[in-house]
C-alpha positions in Angstrom: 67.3 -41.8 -67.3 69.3 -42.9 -64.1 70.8 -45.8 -63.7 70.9 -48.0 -60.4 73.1 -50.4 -58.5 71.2 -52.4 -56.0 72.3 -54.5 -53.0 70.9 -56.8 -50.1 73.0 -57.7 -47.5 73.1 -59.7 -44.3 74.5 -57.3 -41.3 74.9 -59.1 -38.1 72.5 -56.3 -35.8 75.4 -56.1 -33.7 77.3 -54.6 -35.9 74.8 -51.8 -37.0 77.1 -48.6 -35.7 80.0 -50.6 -38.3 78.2 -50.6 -40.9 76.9 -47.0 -41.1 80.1 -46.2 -40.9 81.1 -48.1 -43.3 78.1 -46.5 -45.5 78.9 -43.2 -44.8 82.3 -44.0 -45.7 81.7 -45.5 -49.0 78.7 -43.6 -49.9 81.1 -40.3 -49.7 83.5 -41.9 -52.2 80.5 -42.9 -54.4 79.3 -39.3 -54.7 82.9 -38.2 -55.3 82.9 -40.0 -58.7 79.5 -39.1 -59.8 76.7 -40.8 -57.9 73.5 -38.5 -57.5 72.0 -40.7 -54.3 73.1 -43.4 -52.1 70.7 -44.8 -50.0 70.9 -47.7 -47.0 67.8 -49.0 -45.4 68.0 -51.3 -41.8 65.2 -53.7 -42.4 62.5 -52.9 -39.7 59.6 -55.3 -41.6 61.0 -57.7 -43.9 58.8 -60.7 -43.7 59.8 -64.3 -44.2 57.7 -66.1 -47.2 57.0 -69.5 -47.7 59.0 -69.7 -51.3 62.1 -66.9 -50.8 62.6 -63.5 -49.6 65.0 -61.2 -48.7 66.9 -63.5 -46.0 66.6 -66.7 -47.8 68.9 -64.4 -51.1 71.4 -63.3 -48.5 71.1 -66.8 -46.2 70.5 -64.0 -43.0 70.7 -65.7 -39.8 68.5 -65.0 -36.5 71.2 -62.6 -35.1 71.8 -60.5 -38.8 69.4 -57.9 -40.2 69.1 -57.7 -43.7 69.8 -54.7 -45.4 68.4 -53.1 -49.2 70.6 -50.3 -50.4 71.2 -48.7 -54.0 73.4 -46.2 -55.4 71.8 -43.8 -58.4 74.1 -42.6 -61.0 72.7 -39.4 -63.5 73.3 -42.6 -66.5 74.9 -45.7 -67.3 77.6 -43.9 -68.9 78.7 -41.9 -65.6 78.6 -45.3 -63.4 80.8 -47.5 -66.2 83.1 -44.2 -66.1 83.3 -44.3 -62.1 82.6 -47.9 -61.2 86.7 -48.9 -62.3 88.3 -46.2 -60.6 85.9 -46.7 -57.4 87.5 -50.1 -57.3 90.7 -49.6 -57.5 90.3 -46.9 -55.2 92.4 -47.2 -51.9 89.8 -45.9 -50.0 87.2 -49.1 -50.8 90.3 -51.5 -51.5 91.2 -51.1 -47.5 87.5 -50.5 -46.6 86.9 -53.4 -44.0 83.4 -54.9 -44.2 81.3 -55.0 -41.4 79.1 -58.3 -43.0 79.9 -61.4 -45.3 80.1 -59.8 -49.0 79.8 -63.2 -50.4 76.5 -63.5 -49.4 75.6 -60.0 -50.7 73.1 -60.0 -54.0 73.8 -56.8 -56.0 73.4 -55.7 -59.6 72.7 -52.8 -61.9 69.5 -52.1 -63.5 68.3 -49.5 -65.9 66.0 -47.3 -64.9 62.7 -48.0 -66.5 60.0 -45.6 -65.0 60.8 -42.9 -62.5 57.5 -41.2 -61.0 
């Protein structure tokens, strides 16, 4: 089964030209090292709850938009093989953000179900 990396960002909305850019960018060097699928979704309805949610993970301010994203790999195997060399990678070692990535929540997950 695949294996996913997941992320949620806070983009300031200004800055949503940068940051597909920057997607398109990274996404290309992703594919290049064996990723199947990356995908990056604006937030167009993300509701605030009374608990959390989506802004309260990435502290988003009135002026960001938060962002969900994920990267599928064919396996665990083939991201563990790429993810080193994608980081030590010029390419994303120069890549300027265009949003805090300290506030960014990511992770990998193992697929359990695909339907």
């Amino acid at each position: 089964m695949s294996y996913i990396n997941g992320m949620v960002a806070a983009v300031p909305s200004e800055n949503k030209d940068a940051y597909l850019a920057h997607v398109r960018s990274a996404g290309a060097i992703f594919k290049e090292y064996g990723a199947t699928q990356c995908v990056d979704a604006w937030g167009d309805d993300v509701p605030h709850g009374k608990v959390t949610d989506f802004h309260r993970a990435v502290q988003a301010t009135a002026d960001e938009t938060v962002v969900f994203s994920w990267i599928t790999w064919p396996d665990k195997a083939t991201h563990d093989a790429a993810w080193e060399k994608i980081m030590q990678d010029p390419r994303m070692t120069d890549m300027k953000m265009p949003f805090d990535g300290q506030r960014m929540v990511y992770g990998g997950f193992e697929t359990l179900l695909e339907s």
